[in-house]
C-alpha positions in Angstrom: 27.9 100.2 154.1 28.8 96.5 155.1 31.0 94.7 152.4 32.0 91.3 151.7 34.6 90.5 149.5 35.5 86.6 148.5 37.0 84.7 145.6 34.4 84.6 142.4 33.7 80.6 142.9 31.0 79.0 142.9 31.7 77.3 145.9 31.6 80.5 147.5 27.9 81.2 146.6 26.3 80.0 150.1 28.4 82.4 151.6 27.2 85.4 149.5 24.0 84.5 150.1 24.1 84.0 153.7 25.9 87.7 154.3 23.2 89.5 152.1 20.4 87.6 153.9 21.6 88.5 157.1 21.6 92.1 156.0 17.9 91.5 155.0 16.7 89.8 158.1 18.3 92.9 160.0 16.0 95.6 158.1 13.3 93.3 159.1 12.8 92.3 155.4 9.8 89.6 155.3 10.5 85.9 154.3 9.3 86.4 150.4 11.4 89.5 149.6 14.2 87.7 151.2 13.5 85.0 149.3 13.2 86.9 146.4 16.8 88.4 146.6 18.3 85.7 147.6 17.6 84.6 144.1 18.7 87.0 142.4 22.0 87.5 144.2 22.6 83.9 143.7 21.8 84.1 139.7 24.3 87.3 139.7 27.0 85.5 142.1 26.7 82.8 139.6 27.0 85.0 136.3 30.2 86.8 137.9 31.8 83.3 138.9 31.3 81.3 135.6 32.3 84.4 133.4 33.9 87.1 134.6 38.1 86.0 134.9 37.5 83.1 133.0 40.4 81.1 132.7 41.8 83.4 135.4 40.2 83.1 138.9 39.6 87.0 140.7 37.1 88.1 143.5 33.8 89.5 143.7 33.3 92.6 146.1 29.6 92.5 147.7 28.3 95.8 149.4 24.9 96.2 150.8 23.6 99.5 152.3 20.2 99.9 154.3 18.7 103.3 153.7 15.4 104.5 155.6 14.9 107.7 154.1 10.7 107.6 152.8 10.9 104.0 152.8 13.2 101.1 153.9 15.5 100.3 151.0 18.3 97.6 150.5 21.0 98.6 147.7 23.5 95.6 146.6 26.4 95.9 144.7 28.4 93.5 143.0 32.2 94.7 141.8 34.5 92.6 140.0 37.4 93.5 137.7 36.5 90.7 135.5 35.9 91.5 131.6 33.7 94.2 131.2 30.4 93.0 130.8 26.8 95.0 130.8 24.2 92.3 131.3 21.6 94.6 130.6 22.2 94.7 127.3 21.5 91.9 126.5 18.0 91.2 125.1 15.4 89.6 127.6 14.6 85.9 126.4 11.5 85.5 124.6 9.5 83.8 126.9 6.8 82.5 124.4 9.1 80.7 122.5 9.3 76.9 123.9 13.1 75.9 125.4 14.3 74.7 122.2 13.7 77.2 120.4 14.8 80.5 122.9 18.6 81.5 122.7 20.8 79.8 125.4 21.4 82.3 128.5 19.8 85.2 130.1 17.2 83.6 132.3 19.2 84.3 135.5 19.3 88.8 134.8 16.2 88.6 133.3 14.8 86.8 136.5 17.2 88.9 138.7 15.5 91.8 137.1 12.0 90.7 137.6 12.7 90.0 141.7 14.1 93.4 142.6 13.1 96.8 142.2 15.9 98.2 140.1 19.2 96.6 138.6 22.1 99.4 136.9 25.2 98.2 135.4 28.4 101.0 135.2 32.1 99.9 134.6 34.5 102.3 136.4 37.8 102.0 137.3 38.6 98.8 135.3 35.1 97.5 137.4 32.1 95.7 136.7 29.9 97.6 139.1 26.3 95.9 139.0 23.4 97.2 141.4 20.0 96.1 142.6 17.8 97.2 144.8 14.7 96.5 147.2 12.3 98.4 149.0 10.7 96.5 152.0 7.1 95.6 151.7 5.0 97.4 154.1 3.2 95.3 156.5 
């Protein structure tokens, strides 16, 4: 399992992004499922560096692990020991309600959710621990 562990800023996004994609590209992920969670590591990165230590500033723990067992599978895990937090609790957003009238927030899981395969939230340890997954498309 490779890890990467940085300061929860949101300056430090590009760099979160560029170590899972790399991981992807090495699995021989394809350009859309890349793209795919890309997106929803950046909507997480961002959830964990706007609200997790706020005031206080803390770091973010990223792990990604390539399993080929039946099929070709990347798992992600974001770890922060920021304020305990299950995002999948939260209700998805009505989506046929127009902007002004939906609640404020939750676009970013609910679209994280939508773009991977699976998404589990645990706290342990004092930990956030959130995981998504992807299987590679076949070709």
């Amino acid at each position: 399992m490779k890890e990467l562990e940085i300061g929860a800023e949101l300056e430090n996004m590009e760099m979160a992004r560029s170590y899972v994609t790399e991981q992807l590209e090495e699995a021989g992920f394809g350009p859309k499922q890349i793209m795919e969670v890309e997106l929803a590591v950046e909507e997480i990165f961002c959830n964990i560096a706007n609200y997790a230590y706020k005031p206080e500033k803390g770091d973010v723990l990223i792990r990604c692990e390539v399993t080929e067992t039946d099929k070709c599978r990347i798992t992600i895990e974001f770890i922060d020991k920021g304020t305990p937090y299950n995002p999948l609790e939260r209700k998805d957003p009505d989506l046929t309600l127009g902007p002004e009238e939906r609640e404020i927030g939750g676009l970013g899981i609910f679209l994280s959710k939508a773009l991977t395969d699976s998404m589990s939230y645990r706290y342990e340890d004092g930990k956030n621990i959130l995981v998504i997954t992807k299987e590679k498309a076949e070709v």
